[in-house]
C-alpha positions in Angstrom: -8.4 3.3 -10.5 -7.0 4.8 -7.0 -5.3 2.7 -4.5 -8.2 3.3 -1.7 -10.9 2.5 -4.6 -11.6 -1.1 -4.3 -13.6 -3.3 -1.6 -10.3 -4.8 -0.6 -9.0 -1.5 -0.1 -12.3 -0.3 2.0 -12.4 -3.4 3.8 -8.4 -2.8 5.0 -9.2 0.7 5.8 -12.0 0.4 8.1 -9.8 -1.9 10.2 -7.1 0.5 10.4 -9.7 2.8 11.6 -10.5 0.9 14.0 -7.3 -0.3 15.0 -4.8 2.0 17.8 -1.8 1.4 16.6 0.2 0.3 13.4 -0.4 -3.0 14.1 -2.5 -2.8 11.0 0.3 -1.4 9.1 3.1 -3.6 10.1 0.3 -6.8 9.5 -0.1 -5.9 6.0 3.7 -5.5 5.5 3.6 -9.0 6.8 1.9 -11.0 4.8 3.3 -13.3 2.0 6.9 -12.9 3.5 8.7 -15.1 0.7 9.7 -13.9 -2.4 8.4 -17.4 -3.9 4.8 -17.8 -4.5 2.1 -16.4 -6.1 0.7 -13.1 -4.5 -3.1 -13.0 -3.8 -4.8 -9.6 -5.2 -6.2 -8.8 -1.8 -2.7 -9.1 -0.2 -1.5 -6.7 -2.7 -4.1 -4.3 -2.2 -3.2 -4.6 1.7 0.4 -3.9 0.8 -0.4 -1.0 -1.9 -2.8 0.9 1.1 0.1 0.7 3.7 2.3 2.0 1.8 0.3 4.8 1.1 -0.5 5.6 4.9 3.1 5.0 5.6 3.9 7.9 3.0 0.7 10.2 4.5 2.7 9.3 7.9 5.9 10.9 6.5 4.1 13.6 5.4 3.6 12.7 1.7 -0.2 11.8 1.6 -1.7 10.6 -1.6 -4.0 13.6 -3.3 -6.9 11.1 -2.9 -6.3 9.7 0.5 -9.9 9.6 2.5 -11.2 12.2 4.3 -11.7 9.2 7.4 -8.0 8.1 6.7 -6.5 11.6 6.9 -7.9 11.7 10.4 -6.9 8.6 11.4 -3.1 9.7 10.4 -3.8 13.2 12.0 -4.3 11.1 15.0 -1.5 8.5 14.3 1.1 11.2 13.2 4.0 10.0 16.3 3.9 6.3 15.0 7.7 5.7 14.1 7.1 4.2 10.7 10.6 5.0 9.5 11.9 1.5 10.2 9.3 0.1 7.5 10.9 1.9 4.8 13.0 -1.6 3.7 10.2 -3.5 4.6 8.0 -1.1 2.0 10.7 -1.3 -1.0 10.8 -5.1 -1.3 7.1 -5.3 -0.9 6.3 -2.5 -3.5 8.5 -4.7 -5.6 6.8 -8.0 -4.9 3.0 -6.5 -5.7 5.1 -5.5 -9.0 6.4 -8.8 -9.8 5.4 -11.5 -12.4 4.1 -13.8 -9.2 1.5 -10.8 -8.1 -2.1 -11.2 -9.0 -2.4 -7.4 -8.9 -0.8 -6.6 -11.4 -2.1 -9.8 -13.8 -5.2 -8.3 -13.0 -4.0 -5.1 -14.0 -1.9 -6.2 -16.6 -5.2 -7.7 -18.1 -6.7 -3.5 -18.3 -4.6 -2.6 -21.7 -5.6 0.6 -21.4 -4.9 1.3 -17.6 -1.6 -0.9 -16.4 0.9 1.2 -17.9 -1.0 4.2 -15.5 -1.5 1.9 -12.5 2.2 0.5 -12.9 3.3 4.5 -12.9 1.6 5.3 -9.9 3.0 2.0 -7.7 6.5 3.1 -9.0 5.6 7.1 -7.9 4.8 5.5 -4.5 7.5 3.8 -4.5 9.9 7.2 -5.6 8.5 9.0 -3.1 9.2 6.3 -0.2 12.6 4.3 -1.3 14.8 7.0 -2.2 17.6 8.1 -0.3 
């Protein structure tokens, strides 16, 4: 049920782990630039874990961010992530959207969209307001 709680999400993690920089970050941001198209899950995922690390960066980590992660934003805690924060609305928005295979998948769970579709918007709240 948690963002970092999938293989997609584990998979995306361990190379940000490995990675130096934010080029991790700013790659999943990236991805599926349009509007127009249909939105793979694993993208989504991608975009769903930045977001979180970009909000652990700005000092609002997520209660279940991992231990390994925490570190790794310990360590990454200069990156200047503050000109993502656009970037981060629209994309929050897009994983959101009717053209996101997230949240069909999601969508699919009855019982547990309306709580996965709450959290996505907290994330959002906590990065996109002014």
């Amino acid at each position: 049920m948690g963002t970092f709680e999938n293989d997609d999400a584990a998979d995306w993690l361990d190379e940000l782990q490995s990675s130096g920089d934010g080029a991790v970050l700013q790659a999943a941001l990236e991805t599926h630039t349009t509007t127009e198209g249909y939105l793979e899950a694993p993208e989504g995922v991608h975009i769903i874990c930045a977001c979180e690390i970009i909000a652990a960066l700005l000092g609002q980590p997520a209660p279940d961010l991992p231990a390994g992660v925490e570190d790794w934003v310990q360590e990454h805690e200069s990156l200047d992530v503050s000109s993502l924060i656009p970037i981060v609305c629209k994309k929050i928005d897009r994983v959101l959207d009717d053209g996101s295979e997230l949240r069909d998948l999601w969508q699919e769970n009855e019982a547990d969209f309306s709580i996965w579709r709450d959290s996505v918007l907290a994330l959002k709240a906590k990065l996109c307001t002014t």
